[in-house]
OpenMM code with the backbone's topology and positions (N, CA, C; nanometers):
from openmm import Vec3, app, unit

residues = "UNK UNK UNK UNK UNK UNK UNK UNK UNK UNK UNK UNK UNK UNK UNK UNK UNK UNK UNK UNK UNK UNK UNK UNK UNK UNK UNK UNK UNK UNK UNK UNK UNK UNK UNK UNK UNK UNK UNK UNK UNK UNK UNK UNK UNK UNK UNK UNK UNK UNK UNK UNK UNK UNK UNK UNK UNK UNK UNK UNK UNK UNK UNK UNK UNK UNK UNK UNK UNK UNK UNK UNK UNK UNK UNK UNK UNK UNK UNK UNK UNK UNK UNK UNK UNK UNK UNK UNK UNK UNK UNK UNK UNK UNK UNK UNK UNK UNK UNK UNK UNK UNK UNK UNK UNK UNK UNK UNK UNK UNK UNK UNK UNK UNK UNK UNK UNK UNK UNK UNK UNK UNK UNK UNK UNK UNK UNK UNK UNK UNK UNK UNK UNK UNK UNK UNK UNK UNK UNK UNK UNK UNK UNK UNK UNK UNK UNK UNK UNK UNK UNK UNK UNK UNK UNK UNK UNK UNK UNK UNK UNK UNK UNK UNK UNK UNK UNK UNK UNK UNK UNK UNK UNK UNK UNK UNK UNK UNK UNK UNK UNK UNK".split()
positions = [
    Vec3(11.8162, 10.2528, 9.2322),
    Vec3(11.7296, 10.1415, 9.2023),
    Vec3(11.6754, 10.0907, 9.3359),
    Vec3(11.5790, 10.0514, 9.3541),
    Vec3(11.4894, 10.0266, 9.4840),
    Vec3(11.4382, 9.8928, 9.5329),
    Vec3(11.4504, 9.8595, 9.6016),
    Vec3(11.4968, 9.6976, 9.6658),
    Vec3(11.3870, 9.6424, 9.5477),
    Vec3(11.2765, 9.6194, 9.5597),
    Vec3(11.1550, 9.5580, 9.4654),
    Vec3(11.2153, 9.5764, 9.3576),
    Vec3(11.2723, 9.6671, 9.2816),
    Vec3(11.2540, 9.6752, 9.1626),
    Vec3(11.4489, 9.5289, 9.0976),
    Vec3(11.5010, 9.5922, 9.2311),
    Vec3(11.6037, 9.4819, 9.2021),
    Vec3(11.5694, 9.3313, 9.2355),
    Vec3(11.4885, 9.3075, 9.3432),
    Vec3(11.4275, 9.1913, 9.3390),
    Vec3(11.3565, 9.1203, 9.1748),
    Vec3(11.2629, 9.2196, 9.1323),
    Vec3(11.2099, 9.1458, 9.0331),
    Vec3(11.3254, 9.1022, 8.8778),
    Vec3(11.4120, 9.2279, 8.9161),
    Vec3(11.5410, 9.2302, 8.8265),
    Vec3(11.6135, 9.0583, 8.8106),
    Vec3(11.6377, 9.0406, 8.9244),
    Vec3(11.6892, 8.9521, 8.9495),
    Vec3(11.6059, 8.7963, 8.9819),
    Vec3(11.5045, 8.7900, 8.9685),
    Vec3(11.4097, 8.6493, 8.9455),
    Vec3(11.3858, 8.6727, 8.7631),
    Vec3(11.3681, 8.7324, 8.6947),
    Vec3(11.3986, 8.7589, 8.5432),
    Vec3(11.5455, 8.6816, 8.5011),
    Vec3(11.6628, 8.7787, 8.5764),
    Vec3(11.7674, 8.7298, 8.5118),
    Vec3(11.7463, 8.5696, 8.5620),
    Vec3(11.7141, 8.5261, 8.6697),
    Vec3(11.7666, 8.3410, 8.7081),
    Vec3(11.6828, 8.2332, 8.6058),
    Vec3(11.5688, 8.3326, 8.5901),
    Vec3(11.4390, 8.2768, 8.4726),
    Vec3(11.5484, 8.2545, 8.3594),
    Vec3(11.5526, 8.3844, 8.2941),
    Vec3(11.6407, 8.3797, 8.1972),
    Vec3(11.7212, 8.2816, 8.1904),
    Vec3(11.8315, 8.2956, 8.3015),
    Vec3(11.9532, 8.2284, 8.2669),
    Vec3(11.9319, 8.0980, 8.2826),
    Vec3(11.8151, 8.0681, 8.3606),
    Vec3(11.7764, 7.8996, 8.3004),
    Vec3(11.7494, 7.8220, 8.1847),
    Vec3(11.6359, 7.9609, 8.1574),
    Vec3(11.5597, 7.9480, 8.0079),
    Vec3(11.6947, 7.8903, 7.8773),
    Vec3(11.8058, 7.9968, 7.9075),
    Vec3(11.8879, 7.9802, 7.8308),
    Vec3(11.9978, 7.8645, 7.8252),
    Vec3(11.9970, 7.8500, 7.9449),
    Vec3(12.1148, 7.7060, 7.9473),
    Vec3(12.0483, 7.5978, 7.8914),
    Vec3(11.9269, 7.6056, 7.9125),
    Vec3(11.8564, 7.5055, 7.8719),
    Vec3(11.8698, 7.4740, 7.6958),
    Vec3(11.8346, 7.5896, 7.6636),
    Vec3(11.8170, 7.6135, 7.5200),
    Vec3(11.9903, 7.5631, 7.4510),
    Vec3(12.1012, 7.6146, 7.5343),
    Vec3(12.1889, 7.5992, 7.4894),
    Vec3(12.2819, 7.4995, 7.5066),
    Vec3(12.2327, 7.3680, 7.6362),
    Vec3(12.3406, 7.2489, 7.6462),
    Vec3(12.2116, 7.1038, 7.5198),
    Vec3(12.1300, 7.1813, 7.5264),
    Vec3(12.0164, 7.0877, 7.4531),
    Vec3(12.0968, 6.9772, 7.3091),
    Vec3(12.1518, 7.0950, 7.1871),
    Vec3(12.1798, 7.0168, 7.1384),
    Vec3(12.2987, 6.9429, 7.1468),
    Vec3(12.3724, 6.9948, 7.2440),
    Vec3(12.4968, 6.9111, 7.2610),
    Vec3(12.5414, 6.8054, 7.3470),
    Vec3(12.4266, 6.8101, 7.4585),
    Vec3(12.3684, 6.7330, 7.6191),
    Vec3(12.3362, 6.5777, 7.5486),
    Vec3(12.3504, 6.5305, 7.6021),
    Vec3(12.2585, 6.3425, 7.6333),
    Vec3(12.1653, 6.4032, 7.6213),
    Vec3(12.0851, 6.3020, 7.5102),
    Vec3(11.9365, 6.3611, 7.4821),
    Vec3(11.8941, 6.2652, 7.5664),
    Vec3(11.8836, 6.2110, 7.6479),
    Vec3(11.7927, 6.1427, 7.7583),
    Vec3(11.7595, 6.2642, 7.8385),
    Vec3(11.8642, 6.3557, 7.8625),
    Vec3(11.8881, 6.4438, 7.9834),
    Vec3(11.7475, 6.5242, 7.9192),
    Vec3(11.7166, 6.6007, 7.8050),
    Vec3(11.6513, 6.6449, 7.7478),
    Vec3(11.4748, 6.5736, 7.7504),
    Vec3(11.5287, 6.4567, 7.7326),
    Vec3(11.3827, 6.3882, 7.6860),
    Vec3(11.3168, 6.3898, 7.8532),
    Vec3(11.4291, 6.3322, 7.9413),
    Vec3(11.3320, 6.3493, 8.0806),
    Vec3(11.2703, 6.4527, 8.1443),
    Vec3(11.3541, 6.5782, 8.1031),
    Vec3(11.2903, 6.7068, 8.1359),
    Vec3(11.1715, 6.7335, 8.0762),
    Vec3(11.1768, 6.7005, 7.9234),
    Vec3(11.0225, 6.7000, 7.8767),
    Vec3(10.9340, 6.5786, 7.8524),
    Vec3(10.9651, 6.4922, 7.9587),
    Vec3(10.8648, 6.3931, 7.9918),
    Vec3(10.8425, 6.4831, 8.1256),
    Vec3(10.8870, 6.5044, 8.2145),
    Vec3(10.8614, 6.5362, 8.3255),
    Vec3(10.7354, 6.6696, 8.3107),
    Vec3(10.8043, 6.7286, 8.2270),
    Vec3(10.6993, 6.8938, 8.1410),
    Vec3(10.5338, 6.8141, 8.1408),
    Vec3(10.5573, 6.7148, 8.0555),
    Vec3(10.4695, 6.6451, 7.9364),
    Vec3(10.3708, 6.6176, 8.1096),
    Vec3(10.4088, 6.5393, 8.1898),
    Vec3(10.3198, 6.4445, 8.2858),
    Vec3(10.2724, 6.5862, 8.4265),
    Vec3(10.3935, 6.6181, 8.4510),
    Vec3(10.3770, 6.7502, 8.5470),
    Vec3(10.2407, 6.8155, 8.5015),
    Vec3(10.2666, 6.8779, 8.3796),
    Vec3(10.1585, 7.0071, 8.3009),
    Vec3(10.0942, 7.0113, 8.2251),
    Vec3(10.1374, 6.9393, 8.0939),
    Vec3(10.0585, 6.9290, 7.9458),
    Vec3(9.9314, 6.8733, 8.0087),
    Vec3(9.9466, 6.7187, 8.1351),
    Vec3(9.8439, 6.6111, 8.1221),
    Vec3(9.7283, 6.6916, 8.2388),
    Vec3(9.7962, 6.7644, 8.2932),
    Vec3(9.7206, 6.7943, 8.4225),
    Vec3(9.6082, 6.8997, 8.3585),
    Vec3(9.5127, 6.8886, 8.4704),
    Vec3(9.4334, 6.9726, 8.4777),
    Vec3(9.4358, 7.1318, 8.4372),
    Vec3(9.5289, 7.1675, 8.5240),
    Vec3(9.6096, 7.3390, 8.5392),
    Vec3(9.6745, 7.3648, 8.4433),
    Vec3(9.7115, 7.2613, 8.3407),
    Vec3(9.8141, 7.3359, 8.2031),
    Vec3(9.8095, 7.4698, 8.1922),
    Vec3(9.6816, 7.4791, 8.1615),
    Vec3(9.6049, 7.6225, 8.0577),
    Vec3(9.6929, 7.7448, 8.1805),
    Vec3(9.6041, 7.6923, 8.2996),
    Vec3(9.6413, 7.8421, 8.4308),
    Vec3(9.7900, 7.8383, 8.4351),
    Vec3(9.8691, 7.7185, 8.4249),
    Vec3(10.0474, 7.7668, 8.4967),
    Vec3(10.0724, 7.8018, 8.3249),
    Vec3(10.0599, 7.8043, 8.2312),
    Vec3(10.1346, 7.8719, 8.1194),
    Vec3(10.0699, 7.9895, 8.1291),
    Vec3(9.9594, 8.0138, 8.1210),
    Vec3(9.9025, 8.1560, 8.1359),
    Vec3(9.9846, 8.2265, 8.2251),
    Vec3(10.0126, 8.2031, 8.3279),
    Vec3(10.0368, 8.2850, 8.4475),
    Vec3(10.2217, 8.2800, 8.4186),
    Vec3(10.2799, 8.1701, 8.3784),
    Vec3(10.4032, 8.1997, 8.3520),
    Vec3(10.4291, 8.2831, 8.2336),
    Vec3(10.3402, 8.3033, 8.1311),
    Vec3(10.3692, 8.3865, 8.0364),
    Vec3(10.3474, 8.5352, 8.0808),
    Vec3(10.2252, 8.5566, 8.1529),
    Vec3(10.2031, 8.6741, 8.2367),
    Vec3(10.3120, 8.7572, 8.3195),
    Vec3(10.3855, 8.6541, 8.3579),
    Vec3(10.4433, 8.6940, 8.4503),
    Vec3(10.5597, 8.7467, 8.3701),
    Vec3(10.6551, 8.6957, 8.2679),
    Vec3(10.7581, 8.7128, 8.2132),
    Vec3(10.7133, 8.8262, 8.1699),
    Vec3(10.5332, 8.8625, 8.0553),
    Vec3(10.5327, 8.9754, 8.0113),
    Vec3(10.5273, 9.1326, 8.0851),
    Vec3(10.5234, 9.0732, 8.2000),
    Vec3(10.4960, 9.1741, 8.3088),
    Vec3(10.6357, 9.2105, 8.3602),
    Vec3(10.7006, 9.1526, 8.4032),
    Vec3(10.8692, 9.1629, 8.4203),
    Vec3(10.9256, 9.2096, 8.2573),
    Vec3(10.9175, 9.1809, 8.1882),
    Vec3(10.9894, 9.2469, 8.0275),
    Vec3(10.9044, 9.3687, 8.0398),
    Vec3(10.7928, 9.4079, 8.0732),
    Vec3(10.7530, 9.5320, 8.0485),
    Vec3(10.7896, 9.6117, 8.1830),
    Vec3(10.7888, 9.5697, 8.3105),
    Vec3(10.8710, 9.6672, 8.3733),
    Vec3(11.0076, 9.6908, 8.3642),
    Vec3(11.1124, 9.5804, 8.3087),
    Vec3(11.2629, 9.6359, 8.2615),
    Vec3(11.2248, 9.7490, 8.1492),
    Vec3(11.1135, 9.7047, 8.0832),
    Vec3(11.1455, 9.7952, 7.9492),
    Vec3(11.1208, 9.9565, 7.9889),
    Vec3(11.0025, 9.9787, 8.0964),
    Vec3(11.0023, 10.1222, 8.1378),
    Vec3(11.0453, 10.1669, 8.2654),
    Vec3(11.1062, 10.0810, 8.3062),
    Vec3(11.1919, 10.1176, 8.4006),
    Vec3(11.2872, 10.2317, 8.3625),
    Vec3(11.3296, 10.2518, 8.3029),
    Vec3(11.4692, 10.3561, 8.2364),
    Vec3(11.3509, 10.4763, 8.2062),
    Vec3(11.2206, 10.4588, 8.1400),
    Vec3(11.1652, 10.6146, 8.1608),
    Vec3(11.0808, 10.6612, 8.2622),
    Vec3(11.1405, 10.8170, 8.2324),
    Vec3(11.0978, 10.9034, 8.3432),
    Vec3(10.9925, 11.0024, 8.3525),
    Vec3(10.8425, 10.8990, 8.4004),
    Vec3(10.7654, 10.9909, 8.4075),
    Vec3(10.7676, 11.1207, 8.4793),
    Vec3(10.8448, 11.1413, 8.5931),
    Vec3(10.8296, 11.3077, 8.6126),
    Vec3(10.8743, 11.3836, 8.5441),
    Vec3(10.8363, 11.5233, 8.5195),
    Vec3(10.9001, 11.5984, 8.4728),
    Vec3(10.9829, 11.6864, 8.5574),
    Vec3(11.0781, 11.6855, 8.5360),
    Vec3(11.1974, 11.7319, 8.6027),
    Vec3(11.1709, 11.9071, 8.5336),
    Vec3(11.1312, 12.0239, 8.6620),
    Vec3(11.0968, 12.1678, 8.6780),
    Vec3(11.1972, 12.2133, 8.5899),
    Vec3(11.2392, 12.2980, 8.4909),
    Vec3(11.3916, 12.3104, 8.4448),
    Vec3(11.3888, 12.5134, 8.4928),
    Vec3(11.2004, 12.5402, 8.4655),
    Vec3(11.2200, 12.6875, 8.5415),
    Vec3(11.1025, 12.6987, 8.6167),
    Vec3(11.0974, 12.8121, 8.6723),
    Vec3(11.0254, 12.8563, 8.7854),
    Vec3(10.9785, 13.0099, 8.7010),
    Vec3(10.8560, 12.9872, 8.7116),
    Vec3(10.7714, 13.1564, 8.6722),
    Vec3(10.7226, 13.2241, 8.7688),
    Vec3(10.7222, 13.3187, 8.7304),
    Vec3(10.6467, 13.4124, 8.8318),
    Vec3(10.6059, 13.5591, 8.7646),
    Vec3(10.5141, 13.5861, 8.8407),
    Vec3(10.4429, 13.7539, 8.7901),
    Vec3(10.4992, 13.8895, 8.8529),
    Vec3(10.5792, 13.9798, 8.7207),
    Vec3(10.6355, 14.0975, 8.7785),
    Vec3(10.5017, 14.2154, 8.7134),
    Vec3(10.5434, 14.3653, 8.8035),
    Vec3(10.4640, 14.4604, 8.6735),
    Vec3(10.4922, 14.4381, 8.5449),
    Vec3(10.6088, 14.3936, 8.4868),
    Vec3(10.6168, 14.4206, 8.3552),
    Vec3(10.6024, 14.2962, 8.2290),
    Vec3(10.5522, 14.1899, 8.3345),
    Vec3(10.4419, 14.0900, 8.2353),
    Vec3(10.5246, 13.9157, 8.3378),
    Vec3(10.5896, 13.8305, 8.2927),
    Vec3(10.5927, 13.7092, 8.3262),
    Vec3(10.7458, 13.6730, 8.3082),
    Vec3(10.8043, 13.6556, 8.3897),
    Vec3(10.9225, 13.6057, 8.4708),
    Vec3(10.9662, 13.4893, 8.4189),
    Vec3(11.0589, 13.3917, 8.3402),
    Vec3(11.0868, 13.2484, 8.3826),
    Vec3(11.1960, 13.2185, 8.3826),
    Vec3(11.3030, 13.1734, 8.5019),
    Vec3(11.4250, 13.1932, 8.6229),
    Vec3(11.4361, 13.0030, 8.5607),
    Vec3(11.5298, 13.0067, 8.4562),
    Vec3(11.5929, 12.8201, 8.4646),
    Vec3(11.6524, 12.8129, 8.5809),
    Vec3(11.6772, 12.6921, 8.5805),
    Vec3(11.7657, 12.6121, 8.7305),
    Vec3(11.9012, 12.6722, 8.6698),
    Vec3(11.9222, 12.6139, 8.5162),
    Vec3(12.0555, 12.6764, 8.4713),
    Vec3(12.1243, 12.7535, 8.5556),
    Vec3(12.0337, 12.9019, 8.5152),
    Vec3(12.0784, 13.0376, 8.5582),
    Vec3(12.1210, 13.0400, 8.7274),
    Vec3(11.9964, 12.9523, 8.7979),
    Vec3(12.0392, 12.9689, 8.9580),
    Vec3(12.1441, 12.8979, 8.9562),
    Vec3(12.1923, 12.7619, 8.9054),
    Vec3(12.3239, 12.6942, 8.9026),
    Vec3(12.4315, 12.7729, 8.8707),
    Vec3(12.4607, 12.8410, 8.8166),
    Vec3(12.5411, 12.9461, 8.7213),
    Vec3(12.5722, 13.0615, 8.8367),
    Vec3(12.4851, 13.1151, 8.9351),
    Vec3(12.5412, 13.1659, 9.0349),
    Vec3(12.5843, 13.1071, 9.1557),
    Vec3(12.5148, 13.0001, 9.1825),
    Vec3(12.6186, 12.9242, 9.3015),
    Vec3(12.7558, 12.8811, 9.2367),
    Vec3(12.7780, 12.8503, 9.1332),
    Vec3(12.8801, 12.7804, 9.0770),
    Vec3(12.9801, 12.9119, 9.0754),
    Vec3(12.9412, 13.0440, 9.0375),
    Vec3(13.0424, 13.1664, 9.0576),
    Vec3(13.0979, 13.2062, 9.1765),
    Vec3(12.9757, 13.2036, 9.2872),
    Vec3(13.0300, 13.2434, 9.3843),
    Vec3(13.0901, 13.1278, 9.4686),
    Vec3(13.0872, 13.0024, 9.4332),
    Vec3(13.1873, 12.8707, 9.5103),
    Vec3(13.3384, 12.8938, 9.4201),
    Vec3(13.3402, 12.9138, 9.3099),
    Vec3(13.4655, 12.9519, 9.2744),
    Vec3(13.5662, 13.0457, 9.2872),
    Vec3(13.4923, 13.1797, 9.3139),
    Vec3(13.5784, 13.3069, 9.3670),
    Vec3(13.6251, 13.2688, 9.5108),
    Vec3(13.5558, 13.1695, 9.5803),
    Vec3(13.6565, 13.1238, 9.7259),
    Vec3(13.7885, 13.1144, 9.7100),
    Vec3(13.8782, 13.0829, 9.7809),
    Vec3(14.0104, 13.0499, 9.7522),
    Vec3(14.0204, 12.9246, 9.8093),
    Vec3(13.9436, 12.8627, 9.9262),
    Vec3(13.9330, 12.6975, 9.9754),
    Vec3(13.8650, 12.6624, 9.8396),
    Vec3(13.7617, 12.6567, 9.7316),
    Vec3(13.6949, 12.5852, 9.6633),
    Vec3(13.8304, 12.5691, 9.5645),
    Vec3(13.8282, 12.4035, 9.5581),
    Vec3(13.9045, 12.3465, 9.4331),
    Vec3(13.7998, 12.3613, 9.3033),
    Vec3(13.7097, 12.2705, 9.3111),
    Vec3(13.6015, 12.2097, 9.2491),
    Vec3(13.4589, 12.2542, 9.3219),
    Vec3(13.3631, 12.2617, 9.2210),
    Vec3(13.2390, 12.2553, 9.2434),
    Vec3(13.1462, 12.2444, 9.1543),
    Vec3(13.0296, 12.1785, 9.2112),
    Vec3(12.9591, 12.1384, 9.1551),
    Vec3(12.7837, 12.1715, 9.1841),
    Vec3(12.6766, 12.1863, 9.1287),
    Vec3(12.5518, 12.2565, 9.1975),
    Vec3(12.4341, 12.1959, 9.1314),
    Vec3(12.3418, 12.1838, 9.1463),
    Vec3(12.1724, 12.1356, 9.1129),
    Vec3(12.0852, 12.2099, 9.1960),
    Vec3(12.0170, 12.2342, 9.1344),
    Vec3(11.8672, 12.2986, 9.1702),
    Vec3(11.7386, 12.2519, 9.1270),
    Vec3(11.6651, 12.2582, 9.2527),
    Vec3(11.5428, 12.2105, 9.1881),
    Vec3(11.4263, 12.3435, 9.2675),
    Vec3(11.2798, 12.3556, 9.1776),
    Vec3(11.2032, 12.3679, 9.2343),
    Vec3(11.1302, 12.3604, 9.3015),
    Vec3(11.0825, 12.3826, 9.4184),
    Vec3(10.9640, 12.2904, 9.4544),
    Vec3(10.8725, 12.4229, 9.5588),
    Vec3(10.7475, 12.3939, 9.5423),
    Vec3(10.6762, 12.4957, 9.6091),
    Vec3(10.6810, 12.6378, 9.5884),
    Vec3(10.6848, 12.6574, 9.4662),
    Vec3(10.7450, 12.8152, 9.4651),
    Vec3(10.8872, 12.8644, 9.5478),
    Vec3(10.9767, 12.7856, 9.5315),
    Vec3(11.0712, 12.8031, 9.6103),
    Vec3(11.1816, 12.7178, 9.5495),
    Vec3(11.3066, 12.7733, 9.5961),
    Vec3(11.4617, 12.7110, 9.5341),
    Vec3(11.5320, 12.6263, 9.6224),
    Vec3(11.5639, 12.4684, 9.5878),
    Vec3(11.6720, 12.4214, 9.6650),
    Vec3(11.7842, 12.4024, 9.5701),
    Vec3(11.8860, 12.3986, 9.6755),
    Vec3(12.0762, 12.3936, 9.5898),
    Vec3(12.1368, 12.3234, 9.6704),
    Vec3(12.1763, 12.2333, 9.5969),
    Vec3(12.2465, 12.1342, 9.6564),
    Vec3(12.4023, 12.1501, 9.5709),
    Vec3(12.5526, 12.2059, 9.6614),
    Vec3(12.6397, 12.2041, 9.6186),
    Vec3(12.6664, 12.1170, 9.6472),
    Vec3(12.7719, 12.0799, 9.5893),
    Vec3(12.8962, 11.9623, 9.5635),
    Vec3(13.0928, 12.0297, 9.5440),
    Vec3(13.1165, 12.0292, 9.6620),
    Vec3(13.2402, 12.0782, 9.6537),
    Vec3(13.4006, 12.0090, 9.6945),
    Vec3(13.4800, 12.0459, 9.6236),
    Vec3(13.6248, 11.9862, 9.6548),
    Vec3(13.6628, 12.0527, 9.7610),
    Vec3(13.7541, 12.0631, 9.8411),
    Vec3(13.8308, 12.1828, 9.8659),
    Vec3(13.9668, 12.1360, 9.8757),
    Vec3(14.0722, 12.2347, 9.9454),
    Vec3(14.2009, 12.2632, 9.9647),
    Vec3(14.2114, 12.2269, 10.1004),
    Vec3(14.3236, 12.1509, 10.1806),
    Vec3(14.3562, 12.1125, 10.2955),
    Vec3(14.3203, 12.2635, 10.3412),
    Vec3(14.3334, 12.2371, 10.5104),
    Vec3(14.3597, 12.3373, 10.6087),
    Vec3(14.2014, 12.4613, 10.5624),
    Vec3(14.1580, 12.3417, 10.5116),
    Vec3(14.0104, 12.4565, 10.5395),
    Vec3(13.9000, 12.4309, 10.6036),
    Vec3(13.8803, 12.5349, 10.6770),
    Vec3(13.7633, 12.4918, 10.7993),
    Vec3(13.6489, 12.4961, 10.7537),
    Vec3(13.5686, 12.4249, 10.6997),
    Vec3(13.4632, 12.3679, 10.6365),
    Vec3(13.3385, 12.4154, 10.7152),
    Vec3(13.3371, 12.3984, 10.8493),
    Vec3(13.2001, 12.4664, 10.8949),
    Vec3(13.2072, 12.6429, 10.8612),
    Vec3(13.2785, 12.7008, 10.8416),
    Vec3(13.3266, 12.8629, 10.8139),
    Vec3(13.3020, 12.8792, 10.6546),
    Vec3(13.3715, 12.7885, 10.5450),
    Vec3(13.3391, 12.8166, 10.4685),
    Vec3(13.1785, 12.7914, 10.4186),
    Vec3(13.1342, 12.6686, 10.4640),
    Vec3(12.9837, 12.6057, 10.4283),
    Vec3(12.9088, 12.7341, 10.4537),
    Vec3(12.9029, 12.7748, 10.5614),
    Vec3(12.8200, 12.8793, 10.6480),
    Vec3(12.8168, 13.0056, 10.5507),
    Vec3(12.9565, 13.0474, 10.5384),
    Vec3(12.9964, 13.1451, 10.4388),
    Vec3(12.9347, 13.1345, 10.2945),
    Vec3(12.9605, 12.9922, 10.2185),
    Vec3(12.8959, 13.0055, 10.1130),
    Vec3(12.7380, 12.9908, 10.0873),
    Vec3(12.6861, 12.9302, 10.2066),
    Vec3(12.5458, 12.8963, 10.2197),
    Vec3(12.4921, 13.0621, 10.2183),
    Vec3(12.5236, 13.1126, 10.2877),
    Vec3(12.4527, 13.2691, 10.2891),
    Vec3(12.4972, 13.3475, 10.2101),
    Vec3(12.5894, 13.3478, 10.1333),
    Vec3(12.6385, 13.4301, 10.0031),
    Vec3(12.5246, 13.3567, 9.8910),
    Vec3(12.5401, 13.2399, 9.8473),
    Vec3(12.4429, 13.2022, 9.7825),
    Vec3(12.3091, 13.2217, 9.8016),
    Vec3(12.2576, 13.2061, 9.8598),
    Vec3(12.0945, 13.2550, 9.9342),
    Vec3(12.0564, 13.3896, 9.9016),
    Vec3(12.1585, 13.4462, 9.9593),
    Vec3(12.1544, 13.6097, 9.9451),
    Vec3(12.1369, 13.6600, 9.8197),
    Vec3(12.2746, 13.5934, 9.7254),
    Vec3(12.2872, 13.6417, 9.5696),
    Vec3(12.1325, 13.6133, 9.5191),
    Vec3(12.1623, 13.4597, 9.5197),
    Vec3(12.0324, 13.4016, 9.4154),
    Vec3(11.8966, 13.5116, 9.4446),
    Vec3(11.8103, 13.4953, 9.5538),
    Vec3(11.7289, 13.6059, 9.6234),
    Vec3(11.6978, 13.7267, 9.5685),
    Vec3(11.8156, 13.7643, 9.5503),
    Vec3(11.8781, 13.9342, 9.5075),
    Vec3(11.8223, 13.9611, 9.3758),
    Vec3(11.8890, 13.8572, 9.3109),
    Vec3(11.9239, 13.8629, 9.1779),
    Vec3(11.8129, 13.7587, 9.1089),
    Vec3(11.7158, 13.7052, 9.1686),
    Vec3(11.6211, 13.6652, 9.0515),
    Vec3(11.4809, 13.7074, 9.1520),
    Vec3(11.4584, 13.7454, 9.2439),
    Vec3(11.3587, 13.7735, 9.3132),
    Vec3(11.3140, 13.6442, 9.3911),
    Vec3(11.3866, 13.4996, 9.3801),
    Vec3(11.3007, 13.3547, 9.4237),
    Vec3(11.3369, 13.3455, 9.5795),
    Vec3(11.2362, 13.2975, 9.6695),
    Vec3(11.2918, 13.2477, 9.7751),
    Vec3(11.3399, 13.1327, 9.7653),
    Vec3(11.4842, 13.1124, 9.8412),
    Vec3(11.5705, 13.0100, 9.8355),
    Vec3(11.5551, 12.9258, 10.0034),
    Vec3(11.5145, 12.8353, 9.9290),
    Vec3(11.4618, 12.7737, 10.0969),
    Vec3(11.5474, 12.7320, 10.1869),
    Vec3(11.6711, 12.6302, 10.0981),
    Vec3(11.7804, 12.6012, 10.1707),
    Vec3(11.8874, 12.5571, 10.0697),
    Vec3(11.9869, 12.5929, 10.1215),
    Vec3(12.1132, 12.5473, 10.0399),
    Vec3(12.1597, 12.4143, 10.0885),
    Vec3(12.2203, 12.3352, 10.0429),
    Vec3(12.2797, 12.2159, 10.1519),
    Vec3(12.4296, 12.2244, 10.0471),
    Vec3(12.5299, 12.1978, 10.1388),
    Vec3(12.6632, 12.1892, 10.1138),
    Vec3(12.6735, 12.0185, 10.0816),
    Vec3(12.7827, 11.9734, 10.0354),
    Vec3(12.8066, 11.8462, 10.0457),
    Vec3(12.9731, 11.8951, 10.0094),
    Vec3(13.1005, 11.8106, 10.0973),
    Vec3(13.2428, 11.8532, 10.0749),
    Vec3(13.2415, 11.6676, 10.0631),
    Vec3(13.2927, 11.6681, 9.9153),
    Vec3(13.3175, 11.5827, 9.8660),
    Vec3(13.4861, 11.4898, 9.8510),
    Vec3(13.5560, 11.5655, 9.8561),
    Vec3(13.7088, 11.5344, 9.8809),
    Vec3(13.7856, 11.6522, 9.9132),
    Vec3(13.9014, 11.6575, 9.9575),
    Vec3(14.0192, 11.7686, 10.0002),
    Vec3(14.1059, 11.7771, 9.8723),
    Vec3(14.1526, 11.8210, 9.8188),
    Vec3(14.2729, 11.7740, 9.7600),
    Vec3(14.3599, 11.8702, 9.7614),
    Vec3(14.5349, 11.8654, 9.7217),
    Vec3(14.6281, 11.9270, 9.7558),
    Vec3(14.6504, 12.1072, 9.6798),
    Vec3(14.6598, 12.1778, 9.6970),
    Vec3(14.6979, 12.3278, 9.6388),
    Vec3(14.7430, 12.2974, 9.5421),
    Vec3(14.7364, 12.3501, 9.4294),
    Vec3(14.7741, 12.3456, 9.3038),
    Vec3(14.9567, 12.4049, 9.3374),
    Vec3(15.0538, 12.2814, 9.2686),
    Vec3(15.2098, 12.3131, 9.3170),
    Vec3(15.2385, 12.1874, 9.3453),
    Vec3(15.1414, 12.1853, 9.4878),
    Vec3(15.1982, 12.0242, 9.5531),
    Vec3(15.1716, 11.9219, 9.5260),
    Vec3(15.2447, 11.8176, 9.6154),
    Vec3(15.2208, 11.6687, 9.5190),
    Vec3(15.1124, 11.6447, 9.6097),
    Vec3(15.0679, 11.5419, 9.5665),
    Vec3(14.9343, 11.4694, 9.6184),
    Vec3(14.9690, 11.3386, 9.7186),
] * unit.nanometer
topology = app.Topology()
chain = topology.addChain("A")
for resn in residues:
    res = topology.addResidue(resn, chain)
    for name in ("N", "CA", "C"):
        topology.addAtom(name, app.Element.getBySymbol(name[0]), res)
């Protein structure tokens, strides 16, 4: 979520949560407490000049904040799921699935990989992979990264024809050999 978008998040909710206290100590509050707030409404806005512009613009504004919470959650991009391409024998199409499905084989036949995890995306006629891995103490992580970065590259390459632009590792926790305690 992205600073602006939590900013406006959060002048909504204080709106709100005014809007609402209001609504909700009303009938149980000193109705003086009530009546002065909407005398104050009444002389502030109703009498003035600007009524028309500050309700306009406060209604604007709320409908404009309710309609960016409301599409905030959808996602106009479309997220690539395959990559095509032209062989002699007619038209190619390589899911991310499938490229996930081989990094995920060859991070598991390691003997350092506990866990792993992989995403791929397209971009440019070309493959990125971003693993996500556990491992086992006493493993030298620049040896294996290196190791699995070019086994993967290589396979994927091999085996679907795509150039793979870059792999990126990420070692997410250590944890103990299966036996020992933690």
């Amino acid at each position: 979520m992205n600073f602006f978008f939590r900013v406006l998040t959060a002048i909504y909710a204080l709106i709100s949560a005014f809007l609402s206290a209001l609504v909700m100590i009303s009938p149980f509050s000193d109705k003086g407490l009530m009546k002065n707030f909407l005398d104050w409404a009444d002389i502030t806005l109703y009498r003035s000049d600007k009524y028309n512009i500050v309700v306009f613009l406060a209604g604007l504004l709320l409908l404009l904040l309710n309609l960016f919470i409301l599409f905030s959650g959808l996602r106009f991009r479309r997220v690539n799921k395959y990559i095509c391409f032209k062989n002699d024998g007619g038209q190619v199409r390589v899911s991310s699935n499938s490229v996930e499905n081989i990094a995920l084989g060859l991070a598991r036949k390691s003997h350092s990989v506990r866990e792993a995890k992989s995403k791929v995306r397209f971009r440019n006629n070309a493959v990125e992979i971003l693993m996500k891995l556990s491992v086992y103490p006493d493993t030298h992580v620049p040896n294996l990264s290196k190791l699995l970065q070019n086994q993967i590259k290589d396979s994927v390459e091999s085996m679907t024809e795509l150039t793979v632009s870059h792999v990126d590792i990420n070692i997410e926790g250590v944890h103990a050999a299966p036996g020992e305690k933690e």
